[in-house]
Every structure is written in C-alpha cells, then in structure tokens.
C-alpha positions as CSV (number, residue, x, y, z in Angstrom):
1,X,15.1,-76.3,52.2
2,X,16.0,-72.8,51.3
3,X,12.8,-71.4,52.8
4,X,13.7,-73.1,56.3
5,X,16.9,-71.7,56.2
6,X,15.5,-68.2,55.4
7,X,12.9,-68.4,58.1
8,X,15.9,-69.6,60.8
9,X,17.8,-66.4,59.6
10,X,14.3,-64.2,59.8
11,X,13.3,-65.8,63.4
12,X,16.8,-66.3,64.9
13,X,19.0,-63.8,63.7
14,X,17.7,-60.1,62.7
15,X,18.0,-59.0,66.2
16,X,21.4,-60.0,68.0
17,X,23.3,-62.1,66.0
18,X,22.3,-60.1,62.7
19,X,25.5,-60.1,60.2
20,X,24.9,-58.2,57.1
21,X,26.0,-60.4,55.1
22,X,22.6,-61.9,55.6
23,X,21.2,-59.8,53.5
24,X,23.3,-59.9,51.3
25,X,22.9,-64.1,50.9
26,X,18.9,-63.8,51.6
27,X,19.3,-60.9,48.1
28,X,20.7,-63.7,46.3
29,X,18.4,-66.2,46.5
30,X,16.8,-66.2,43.1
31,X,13.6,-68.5,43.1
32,X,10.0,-68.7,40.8
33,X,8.3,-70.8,43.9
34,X,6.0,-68.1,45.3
35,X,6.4,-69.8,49.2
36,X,10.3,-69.0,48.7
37,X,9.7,-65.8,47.1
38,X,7.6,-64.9,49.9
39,X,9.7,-65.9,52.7
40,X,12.1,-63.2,51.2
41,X,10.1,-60.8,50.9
42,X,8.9,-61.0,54.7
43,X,12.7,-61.5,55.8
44,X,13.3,-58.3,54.2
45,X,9.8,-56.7,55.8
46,X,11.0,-57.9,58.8
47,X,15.2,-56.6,58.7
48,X,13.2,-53.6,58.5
49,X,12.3,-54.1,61.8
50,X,15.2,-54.4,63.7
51,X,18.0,-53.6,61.2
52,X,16.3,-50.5,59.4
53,X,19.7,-48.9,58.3
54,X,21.4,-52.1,56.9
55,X,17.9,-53.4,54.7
56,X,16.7,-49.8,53.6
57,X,20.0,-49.9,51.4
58,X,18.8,-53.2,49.9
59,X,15.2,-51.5,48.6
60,X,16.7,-48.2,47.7
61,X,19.5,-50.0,45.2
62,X,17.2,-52.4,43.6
63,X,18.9,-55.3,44.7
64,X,15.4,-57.6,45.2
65,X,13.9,-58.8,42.0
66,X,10.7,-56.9,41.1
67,X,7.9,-58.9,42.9
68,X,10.3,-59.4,46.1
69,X,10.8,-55.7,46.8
70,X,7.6,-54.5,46.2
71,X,6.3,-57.3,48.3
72,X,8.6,-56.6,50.9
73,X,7.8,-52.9,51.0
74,X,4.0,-53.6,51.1
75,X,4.6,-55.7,54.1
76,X,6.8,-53.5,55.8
77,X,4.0,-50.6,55.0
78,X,1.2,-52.3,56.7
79,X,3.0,-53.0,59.7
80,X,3.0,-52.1,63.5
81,X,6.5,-52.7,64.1
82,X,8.1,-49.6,62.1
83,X,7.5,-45.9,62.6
84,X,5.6,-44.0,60.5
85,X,8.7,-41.8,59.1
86,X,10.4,-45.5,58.5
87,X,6.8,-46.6,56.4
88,X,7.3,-42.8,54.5
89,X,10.9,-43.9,53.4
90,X,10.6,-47.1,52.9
91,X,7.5,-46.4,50.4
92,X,9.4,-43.5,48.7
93,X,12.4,-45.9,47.9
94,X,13.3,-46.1,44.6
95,X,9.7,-47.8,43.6
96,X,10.4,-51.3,41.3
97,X,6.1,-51.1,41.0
98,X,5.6,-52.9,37.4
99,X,2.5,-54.4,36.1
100,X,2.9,-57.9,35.2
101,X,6.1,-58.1,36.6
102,X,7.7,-60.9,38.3
C-alpha cells in the first residue's frame, strides 16, 4: 500500500540512501485516509531529522496540503531529535495554520 511504501522510505532511506526526489514523490501523495495522511506527515517530521536542509524547503514553499504540514511541523516541534534553532525555524516557516482545514 502507499503507506508501506512511505514508511520503507521514512525507516530505510532518510539517512544514507536519501535522494531528494523522495520528497518530492512522498509531496505528491495526495490522500483523505488520515493513516496515509499521517504517515506523511511523520516522514516529513522525520526528513527533518536527518535531511534538515533538503525538507525545510518543502514546509517553507507550501508544497504539503494544509493538515500535512502543520502536522508535520507539530511533530517535528515536540521532538528530541532536532535542535532547538531547527524547532525555531521550522515553527516560523511560512505557517499553513487554518481552522477547519484539511
């Protein structure tokens, strides 16, 4: 399923063997389920991780739908794994915050 193959990409690939282009495919993934949406959002929370410079550009250009990046930045806010001057950027990224949006 799509949200296997996102995972494989999230747990085998954001370190290493990253290719951008990952993003770029994982970005176009367009889905109402909220277990795909989700699996997006923390591949993208994750990227942040390990490929900081490639995924920030994703969040600051809008290229997530709505829910997706603002998931992806509220994961990527409460986590260990990125510095706090990484969490300040990534939260004053062009913000997609809308109520009721999907």
């Amino acid at each position: 399923t799509v949200r296997f193959a996102i995972e494989m990409l999230l747990v085998h690939y954001l370190d290493k063997d990253f290719q951008p282009e990952d993003l770029r495919s994982v970005s176009s993934v367009y889905s109402e389920e909220y277990y795909i949406r989700m699996i997006i959002a923390w591949y993208f929370a994750s990227a942040l991780v390990t490929q900081y410079g490639h995924t920030i550009t994703y969040l600051e250009t809008n290229q997530l739908t709505i829910w997706t990046h603002n998931k992806a930045i509220q994961k990527a806010i409460e986590s260990r794994r990125i510095t706090s001057s990484q969490k300040t950027e990534t939260v004053n990224a062009p913000s997609l915050i809308t109520s009721g949006a999907t």
